[in-house]
SEVEXKOL-895857 format. One record per residue (C-alpha): residue in three letters; residue number from 1; x, y, z; chain. Coordinates in Angstrom, 1 decimal. Layout:
residues N
+------+-----+--------+--------+--------+------+
: code : pos :     xx :     yy :     zz : unit :
+------+-----+--------+--------+--------+------+
:  ALA : NUM :      X :      Y :      Z :    A :
...
+------+-----+--------+--------+--------+------+
This chain:
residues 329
+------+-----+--------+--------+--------+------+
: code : pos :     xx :     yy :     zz : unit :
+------+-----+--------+--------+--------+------+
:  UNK :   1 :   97.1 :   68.7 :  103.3 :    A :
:  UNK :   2 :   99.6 :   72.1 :  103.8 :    A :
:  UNK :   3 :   97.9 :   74.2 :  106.1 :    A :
:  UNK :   4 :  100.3 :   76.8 :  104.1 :    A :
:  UNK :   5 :   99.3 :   76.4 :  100.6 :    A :
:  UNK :   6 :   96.5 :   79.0 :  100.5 :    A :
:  UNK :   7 :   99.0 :   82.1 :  102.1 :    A :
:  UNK :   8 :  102.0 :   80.9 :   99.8 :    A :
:  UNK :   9 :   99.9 :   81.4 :   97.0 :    A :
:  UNK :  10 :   99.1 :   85.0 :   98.0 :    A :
:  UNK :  11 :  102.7 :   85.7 :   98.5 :    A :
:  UNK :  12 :  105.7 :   87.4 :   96.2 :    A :
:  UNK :  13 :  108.8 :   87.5 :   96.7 :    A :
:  UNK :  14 :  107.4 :   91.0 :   98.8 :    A :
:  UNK :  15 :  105.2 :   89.9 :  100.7 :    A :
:  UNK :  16 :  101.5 :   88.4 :  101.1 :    A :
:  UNK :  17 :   99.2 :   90.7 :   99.3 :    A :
:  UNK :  18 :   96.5 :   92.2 :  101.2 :    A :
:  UNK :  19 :   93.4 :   91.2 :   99.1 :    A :
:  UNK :  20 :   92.1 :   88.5 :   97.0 :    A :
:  UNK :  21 :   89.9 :   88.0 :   94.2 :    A :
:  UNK :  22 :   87.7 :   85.5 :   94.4 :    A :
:  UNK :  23 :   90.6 :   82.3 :   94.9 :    A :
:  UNK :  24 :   93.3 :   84.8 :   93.7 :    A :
:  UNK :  25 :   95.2 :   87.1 :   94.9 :    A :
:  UNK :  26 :   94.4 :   90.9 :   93.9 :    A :
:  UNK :  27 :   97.8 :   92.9 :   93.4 :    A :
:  UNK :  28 :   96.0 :   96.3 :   92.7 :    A :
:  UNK :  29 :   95.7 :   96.5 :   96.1 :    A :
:  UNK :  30 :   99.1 :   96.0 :   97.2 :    A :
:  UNK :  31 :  100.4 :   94.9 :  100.4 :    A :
:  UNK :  32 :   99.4 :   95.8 :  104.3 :    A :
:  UNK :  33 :  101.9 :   96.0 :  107.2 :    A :
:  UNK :  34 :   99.7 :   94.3 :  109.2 :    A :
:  UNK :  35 :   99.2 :   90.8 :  107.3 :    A :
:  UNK :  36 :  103.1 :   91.2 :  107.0 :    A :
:  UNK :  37 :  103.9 :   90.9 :  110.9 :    A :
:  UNK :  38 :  100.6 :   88.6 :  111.7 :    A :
:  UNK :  39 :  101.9 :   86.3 :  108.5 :    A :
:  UNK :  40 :  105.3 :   86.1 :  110.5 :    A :
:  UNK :  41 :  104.2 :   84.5 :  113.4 :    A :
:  UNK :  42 :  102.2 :   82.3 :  111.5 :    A :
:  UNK :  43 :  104.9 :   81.0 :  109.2 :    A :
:  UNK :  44 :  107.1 :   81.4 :  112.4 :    A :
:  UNK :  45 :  105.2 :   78.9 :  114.4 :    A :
:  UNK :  46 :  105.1 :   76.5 :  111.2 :    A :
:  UNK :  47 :  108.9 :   76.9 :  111.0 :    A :
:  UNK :  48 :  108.3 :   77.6 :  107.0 :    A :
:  UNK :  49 :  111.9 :   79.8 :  107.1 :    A :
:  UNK :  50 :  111.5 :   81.2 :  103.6 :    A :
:  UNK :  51 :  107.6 :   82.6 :  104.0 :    A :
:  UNK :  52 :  109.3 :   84.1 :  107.5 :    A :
:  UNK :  53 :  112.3 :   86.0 :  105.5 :    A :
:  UNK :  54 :  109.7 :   86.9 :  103.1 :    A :
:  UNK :  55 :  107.7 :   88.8 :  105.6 :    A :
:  UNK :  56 :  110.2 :   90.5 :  108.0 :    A :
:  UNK :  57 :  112.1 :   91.8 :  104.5 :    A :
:  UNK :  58 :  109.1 :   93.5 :  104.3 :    A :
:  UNK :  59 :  108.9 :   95.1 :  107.3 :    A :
:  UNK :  60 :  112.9 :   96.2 :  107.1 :    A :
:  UNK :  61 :  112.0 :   97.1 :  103.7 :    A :
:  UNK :  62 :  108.8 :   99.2 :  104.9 :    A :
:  UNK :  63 :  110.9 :  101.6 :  106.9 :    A :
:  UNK :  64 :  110.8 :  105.0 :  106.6 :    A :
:  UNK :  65 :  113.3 :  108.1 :  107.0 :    A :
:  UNK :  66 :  111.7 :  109.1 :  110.7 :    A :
:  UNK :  67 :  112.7 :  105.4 :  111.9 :    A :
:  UNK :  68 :  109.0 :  104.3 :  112.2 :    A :
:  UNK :  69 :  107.5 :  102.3 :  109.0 :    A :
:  UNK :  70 :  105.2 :  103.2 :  106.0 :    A :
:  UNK :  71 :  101.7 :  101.4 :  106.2 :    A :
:  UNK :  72 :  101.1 :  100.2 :  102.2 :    A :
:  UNK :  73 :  103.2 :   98.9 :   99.5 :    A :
:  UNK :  74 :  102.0 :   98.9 :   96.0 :    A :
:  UNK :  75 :  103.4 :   98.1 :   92.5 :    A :
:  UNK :  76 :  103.4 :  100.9 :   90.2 :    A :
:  UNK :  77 :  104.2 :  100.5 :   86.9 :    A :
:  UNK :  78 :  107.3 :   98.1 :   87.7 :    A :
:  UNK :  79 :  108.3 :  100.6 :   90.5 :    A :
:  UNK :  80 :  107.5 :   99.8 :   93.9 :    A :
:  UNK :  81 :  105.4 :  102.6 :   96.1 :    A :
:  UNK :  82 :  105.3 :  102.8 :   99.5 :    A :
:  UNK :  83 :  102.6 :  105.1 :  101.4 :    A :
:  UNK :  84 :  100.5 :  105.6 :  104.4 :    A :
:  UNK :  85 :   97.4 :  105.9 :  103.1 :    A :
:  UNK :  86 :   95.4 :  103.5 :  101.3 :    A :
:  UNK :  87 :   93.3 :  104.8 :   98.3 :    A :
:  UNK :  88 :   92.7 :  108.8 :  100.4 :    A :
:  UNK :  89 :   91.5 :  106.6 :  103.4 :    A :
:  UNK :  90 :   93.3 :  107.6 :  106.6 :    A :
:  UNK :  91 :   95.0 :  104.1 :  107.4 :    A :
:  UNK :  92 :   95.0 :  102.7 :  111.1 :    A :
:  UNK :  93 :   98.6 :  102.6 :  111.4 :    A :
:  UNK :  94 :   99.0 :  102.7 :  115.1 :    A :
:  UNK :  95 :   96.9 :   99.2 :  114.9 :    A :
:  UNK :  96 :   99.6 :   98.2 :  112.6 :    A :
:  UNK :  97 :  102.5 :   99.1 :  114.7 :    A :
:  UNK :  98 :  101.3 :   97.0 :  117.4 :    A :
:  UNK :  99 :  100.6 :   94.3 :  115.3 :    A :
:  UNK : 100 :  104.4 :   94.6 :  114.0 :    A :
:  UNK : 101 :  106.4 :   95.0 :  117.4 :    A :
:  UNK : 102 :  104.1 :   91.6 :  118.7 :    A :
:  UNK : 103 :  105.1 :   89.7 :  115.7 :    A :
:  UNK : 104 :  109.2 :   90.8 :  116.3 :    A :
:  UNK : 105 :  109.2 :   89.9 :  119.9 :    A :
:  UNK : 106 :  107.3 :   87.2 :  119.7 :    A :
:  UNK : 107 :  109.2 :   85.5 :  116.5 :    A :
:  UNK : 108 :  112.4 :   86.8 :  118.4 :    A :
:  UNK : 109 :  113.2 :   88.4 :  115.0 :    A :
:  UNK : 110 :  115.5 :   91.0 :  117.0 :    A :
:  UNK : 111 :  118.6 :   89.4 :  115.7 :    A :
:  UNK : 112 :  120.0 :   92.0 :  113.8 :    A :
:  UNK : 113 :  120.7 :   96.0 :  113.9 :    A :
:  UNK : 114 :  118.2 :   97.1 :  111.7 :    A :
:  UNK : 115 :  115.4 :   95.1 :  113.4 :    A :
:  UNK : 116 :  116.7 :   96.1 :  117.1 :    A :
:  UNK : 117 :  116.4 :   99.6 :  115.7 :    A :
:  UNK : 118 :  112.7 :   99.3 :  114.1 :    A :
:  UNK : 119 :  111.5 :   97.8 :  117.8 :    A :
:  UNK : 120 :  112.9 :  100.5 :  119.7 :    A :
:  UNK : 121 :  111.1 :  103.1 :  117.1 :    A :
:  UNK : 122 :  108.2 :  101.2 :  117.6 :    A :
:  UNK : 123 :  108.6 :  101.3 :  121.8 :    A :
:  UNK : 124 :  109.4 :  104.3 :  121.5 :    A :
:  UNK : 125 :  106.2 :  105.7 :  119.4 :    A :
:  UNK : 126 :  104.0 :  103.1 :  121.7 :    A :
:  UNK : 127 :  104.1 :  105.6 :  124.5 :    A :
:  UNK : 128 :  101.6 :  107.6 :  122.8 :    A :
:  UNK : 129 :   99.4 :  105.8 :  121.7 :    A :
:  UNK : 130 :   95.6 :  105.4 :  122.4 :    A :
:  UNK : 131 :   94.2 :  102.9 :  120.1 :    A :
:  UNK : 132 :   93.5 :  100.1 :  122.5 :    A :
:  UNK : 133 :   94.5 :   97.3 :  119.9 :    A :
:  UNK : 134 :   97.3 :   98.9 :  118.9 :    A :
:  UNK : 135 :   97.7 :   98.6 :  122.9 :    A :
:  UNK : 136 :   96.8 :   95.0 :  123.2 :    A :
:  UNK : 137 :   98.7 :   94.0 :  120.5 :    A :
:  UNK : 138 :  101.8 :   95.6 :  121.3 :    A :
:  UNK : 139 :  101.6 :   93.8 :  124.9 :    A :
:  UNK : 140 :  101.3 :   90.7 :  123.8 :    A :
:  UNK : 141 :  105.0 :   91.2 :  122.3 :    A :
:  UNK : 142 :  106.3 :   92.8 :  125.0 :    A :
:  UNK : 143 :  105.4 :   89.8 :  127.3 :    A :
:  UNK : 144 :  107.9 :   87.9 :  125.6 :    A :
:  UNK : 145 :  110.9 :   89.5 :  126.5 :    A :
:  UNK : 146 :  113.0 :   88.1 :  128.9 :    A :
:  UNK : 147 :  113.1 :   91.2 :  131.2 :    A :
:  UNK : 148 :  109.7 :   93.7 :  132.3 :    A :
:  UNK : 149 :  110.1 :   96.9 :  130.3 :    A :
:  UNK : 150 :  108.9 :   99.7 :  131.8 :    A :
:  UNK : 151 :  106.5 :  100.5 :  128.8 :    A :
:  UNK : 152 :  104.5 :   97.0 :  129.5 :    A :
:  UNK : 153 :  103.1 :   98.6 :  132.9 :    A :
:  UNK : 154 :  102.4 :  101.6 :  131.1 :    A :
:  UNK : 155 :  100.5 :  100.3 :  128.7 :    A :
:  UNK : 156 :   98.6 :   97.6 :  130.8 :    A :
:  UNK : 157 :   97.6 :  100.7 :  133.0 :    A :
:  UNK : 158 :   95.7 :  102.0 :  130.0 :    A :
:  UNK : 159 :   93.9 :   98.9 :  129.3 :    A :
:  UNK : 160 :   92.9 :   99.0 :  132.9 :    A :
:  UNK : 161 :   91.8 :  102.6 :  132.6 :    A :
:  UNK : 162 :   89.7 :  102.0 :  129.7 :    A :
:  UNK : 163 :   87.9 :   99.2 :  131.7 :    A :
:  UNK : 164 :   87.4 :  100.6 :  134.8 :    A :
:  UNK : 165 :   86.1 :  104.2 :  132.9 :    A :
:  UNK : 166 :   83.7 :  102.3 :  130.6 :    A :
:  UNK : 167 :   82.1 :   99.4 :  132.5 :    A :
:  UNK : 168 :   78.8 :   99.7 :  134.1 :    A :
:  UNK : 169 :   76.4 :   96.5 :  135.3 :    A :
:  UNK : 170 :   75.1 :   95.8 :  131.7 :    A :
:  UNK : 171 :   78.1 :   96.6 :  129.7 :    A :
:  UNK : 172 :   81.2 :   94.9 :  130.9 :    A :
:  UNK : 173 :   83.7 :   96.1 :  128.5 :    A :
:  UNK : 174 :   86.2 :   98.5 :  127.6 :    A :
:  UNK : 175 :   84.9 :  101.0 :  125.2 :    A :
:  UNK : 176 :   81.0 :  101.6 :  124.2 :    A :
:  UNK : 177 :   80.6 :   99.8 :  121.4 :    A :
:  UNK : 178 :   81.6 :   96.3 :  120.3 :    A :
:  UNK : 179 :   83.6 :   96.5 :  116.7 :    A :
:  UNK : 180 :   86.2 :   94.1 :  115.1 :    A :
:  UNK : 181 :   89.4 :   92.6 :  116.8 :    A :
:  UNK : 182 :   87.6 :   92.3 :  120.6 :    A :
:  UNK : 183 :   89.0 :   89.6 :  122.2 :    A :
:  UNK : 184 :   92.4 :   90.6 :  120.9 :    A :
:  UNK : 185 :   91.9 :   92.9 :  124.7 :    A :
:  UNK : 186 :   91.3 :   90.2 :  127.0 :    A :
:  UNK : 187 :   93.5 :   87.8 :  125.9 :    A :
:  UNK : 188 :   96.5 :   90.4 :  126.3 :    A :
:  UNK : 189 :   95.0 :   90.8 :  129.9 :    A :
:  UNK : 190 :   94.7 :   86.6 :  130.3 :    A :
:  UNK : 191 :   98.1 :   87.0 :  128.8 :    A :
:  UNK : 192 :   99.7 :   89.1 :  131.1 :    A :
:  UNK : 193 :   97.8 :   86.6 :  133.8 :    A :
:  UNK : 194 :   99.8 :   83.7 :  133.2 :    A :
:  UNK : 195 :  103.4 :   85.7 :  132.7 :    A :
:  UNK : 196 :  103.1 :   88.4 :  135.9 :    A :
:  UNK : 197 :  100.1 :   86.9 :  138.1 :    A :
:  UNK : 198 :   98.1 :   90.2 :  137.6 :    A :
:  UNK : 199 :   95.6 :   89.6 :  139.5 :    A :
:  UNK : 200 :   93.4 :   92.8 :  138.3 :    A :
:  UNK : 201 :   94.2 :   91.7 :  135.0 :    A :
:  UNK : 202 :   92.9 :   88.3 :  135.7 :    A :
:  UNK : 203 :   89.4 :   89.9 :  137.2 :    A :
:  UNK : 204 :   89.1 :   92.0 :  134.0 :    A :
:  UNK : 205 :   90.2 :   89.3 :  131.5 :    A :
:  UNK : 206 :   87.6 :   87.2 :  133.3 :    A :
:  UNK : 207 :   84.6 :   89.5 :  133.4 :    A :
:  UNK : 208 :   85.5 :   90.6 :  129.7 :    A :
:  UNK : 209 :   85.5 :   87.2 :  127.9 :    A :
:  UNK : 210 :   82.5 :   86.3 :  129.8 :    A :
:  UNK : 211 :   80.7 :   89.3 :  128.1 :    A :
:  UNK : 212 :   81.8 :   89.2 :  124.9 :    A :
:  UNK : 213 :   81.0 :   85.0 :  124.8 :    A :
:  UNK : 214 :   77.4 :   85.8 :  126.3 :    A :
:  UNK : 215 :   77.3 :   88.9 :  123.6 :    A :
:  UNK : 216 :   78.5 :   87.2 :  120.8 :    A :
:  UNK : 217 :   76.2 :   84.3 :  119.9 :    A :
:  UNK : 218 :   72.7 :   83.6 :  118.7 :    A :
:  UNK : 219 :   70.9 :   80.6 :  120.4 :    A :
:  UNK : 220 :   74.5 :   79.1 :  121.5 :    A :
:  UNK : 221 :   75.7 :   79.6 :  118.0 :    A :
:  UNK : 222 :   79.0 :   81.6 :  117.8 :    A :
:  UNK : 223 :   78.2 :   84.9 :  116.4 :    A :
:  UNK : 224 :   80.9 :   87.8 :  115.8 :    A :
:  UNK : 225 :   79.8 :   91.4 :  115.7 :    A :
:  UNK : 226 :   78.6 :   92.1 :  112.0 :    A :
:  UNK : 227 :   80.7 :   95.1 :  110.4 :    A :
:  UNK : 228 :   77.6 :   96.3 :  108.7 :    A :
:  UNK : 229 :   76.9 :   98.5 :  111.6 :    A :
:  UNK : 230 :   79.1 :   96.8 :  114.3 :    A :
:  UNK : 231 :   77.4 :   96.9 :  118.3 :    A :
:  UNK : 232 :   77.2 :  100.5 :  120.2 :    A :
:  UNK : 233 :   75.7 :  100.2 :  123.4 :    A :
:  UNK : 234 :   72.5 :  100.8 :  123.9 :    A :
:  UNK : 235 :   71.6 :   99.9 :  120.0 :    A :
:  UNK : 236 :   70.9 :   97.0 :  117.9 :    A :
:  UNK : 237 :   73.8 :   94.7 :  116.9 :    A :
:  UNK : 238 :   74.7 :   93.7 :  113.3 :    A :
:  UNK : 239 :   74.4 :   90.5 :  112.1 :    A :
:  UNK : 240 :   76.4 :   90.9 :  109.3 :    A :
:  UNK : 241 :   79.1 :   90.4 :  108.0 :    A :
:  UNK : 242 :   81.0 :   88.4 :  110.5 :    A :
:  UNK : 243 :   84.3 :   88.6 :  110.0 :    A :
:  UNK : 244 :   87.2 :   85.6 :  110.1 :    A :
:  UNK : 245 :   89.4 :   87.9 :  112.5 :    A :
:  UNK : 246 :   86.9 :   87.9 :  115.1 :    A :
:  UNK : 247 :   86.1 :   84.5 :  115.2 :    A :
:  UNK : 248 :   90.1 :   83.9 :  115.6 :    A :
:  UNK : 249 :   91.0 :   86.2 :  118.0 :    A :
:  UNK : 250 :   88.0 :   84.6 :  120.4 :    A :
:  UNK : 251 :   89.5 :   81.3 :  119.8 :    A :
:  UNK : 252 :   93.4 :   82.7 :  120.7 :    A :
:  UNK : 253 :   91.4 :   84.4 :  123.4 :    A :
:  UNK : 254 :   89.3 :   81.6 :  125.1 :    A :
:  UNK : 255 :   92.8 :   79.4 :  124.5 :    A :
:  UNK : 256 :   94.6 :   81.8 :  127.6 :    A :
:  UNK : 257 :   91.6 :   81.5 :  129.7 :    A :
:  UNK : 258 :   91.2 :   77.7 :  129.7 :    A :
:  UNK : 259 :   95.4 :   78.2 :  130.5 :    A :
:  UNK : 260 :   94.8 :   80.7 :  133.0 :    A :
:  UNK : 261 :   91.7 :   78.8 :  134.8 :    A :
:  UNK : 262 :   91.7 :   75.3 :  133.8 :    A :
:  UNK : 263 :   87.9 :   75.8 :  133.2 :    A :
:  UNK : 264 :   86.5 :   73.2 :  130.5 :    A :
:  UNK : 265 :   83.7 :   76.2 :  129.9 :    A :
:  UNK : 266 :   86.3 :   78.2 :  128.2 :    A :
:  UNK : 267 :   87.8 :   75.2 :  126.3 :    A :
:  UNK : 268 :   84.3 :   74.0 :  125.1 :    A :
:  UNK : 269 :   83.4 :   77.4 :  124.2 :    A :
:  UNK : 270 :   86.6 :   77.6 :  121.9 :    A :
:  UNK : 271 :   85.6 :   74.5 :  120.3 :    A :
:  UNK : 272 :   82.6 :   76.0 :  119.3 :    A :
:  UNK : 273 :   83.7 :   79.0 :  117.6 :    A :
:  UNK : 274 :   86.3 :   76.8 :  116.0 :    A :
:  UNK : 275 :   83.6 :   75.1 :  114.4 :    A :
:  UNK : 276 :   82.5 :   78.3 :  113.2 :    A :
:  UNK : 277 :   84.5 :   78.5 :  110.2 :    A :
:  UNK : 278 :   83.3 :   74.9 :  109.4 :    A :
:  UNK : 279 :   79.4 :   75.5 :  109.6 :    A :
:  UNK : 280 :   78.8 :   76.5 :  113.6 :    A :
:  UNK : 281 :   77.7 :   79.6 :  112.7 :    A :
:  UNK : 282 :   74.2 :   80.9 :  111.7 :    A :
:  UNK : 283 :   74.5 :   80.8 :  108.6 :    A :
:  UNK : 284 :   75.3 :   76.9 :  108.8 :    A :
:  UNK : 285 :   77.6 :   77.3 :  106.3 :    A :
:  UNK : 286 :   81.5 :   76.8 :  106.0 :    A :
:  UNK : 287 :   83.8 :   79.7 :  105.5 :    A :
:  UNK : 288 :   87.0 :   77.0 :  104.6 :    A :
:  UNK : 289 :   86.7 :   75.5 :  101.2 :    A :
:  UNK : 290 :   88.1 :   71.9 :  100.5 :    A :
:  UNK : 291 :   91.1 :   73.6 :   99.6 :    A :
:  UNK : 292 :   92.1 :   74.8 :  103.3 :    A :
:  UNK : 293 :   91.6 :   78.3 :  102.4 :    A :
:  UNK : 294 :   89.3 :   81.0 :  104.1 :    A :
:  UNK : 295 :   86.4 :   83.0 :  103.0 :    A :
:  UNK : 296 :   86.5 :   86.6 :  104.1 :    A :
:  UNK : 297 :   82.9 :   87.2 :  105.8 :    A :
:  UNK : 298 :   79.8 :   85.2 :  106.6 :    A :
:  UNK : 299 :   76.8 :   87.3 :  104.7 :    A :
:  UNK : 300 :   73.3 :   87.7 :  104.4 :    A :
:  UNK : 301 :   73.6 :   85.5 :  101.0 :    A :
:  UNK : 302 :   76.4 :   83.4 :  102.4 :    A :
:  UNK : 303 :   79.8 :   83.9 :  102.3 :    A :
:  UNK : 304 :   81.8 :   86.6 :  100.5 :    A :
:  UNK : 305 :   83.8 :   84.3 :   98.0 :    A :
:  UNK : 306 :   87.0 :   86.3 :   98.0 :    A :
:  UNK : 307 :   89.7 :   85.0 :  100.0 :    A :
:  UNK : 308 :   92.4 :   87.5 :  101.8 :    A :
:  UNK : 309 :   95.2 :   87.7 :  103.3 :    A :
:  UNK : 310 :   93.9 :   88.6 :  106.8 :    A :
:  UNK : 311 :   91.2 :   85.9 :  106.6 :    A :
:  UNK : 312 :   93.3 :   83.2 :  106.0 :    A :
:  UNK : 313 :   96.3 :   84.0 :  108.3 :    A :
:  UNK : 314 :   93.8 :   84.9 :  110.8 :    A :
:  UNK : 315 :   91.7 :   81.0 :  110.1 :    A :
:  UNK : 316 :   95.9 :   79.5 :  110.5 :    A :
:  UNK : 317 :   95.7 :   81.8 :  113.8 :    A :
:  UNK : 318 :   92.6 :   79.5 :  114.6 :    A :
:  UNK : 319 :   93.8 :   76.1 :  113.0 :    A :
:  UNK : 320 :   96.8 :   76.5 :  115.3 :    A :
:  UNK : 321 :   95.1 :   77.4 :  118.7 :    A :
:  UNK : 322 :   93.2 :   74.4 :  118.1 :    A :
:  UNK : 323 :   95.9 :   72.2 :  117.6 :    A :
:  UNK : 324 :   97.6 :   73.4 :  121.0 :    A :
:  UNK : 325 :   94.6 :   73.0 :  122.4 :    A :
:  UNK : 326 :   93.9 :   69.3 :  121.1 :    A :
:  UNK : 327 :   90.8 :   70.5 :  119.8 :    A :
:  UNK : 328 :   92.0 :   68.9 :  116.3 :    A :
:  UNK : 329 :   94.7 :   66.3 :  116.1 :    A :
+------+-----+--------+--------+--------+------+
């Protein structure tokens, strides 16, 4: 079996392509900067070096005359189109950047000029930012560096802010609503734990995970927040449709606080939502097909039987936690 087989068949010679239809891919919809850099540190951590020079040709390829880097790719008519927006939608591109300076520290991809000079665009631009994933994400790369730059205590100062101006005894979290991506916040907190001893960002990290594990489940089933109407405080949660990037992230998540505590809970409780993309889930239905690739959401029906990009980097996010964490052999 090759963990791999499912993302190289998404993937040109540009990069992985952002959607599927059904089992194939779905070019009309062209590429996102995001699977790009969370694609590197898969096939990174795989050491599969072609699918890695694949990806980060992408990102050199994706930047733009300002020194920061254009959000979509698409083919037109033969001619390849960059752009920031996808379709009219205003695109989350902050979310992206983040996503892309983690996966260059992280992958140590900063081996080159142009590369040194997309990170410091991306430091640089990271000072202003506000979306706290685009936050998280972006700390979680700068962890890896083999010195503390000064922008890593700025932005875990925010994280803490957003905690500490949020929580309240019945809603331990960080803004007031639970959406998509959570634990990607705690475990840069757990994260910068185990690399600087933080021991406010241990107390946080803690008290966050411990909500979000008690929040999402259903009868000690692992349940992620449903997009169809996500979680604001004080209101009913969705259901559906649980998405693979949540169930991923809690599993990367619960991974640094088993590391950070040595507390089976958190280990057991990863094994759990492991199993969720094999049938642990309320649906009691598998979102992996015999084929090793990933469906995109658990819905009322089932499963939405496309498979993207996102989905099935985020499930080899999963498959490799577990592995690390001996949860599979």
């Amino acid at each position: 079996m090759d963990p791999l087989k499912k993302i190289r068949s998404m993937t040109s010679s540009m990069g992985i392509y952002q959607h599927g239809k059904l089992s194939k891919p779905d070019p009309k919809f062209g590429y996102a900067l995001e699977d790009q850099a969370r694609a590197l540190m898969v096939a990174d951590e795989f050491k599969d070096k072609n699918l890695k020079d694949i990806y980060l040709n992408f990102i050199l390829k994706a930047q733009r005359e300002d020194g920061l880097l254009y959000h979509f790719y698409y083919d037109n008519k033969g001619k390849g189109l960059f752009k920031n927006e996808e379709y009219g939608s205003k695109s989350n591109i902050k979310e992206a950047y983040g996503l892309t300076l983690w996966s260059l520290l992280v992958t140590k991809s900063n081996q080159n000029d142009d590369i040194k000079k997309i990170i410091k665009n991306l430091i640089e631009d990271a000072h202003n930012w506000t979306s706290i994933r685009a936050i998280s994400a972006a700390l979680l790369g700068l962890l890896n560096l083999n010195y503390q730059h000064g922008l890593e205590n700025e932005l875990k100062a925010k994280l803490h802010n957003f905690y500490f101006e949020t929580y309240s005894d019945d809603w331990i979290w960080f803004e007031n609503y639970l959406v998509y991506a959570n634990a990607l916040i705690p475990w840069a907190l757990w994260e910068i734990y185990l690399k600087r001893k933080c021991k406010i960002s241990f107390e946080i990290a803690k008290k966050t995970t411990d909500f979000l594990i008690r929040n999402c489940q259903k009868n000690n089933i692992p349940s992620p927040i449903g997009n169809k109407g996500w979680y604001l405080k004080g209101k009913n949660k969705a259901l559906f449709d649980q998405q693979p990037i949540d169930a991923s992230y809690m599993i990367c998540c619960l991974e640094k606080a088993y590391y950070a505590t040595e507390d089976n809970f958190y280990l057991n409780w990863a094994e759990k939502w492991y199993k969720w993309f094999f049938g642990n889930n309320i649906n009691n239905i598998p979102l992996v097909d015999e084929n090793f690739a990933c469906y995109d959401a658990l819905n009322p029906e089932g499963v939405n039987l496309n498979q993207g990009a996102e989905s099935n980097i985020c499930f080899l996010m999963a498959f490799l936690a577990a592995k690390r964490l001996e949860i599979i052999k």
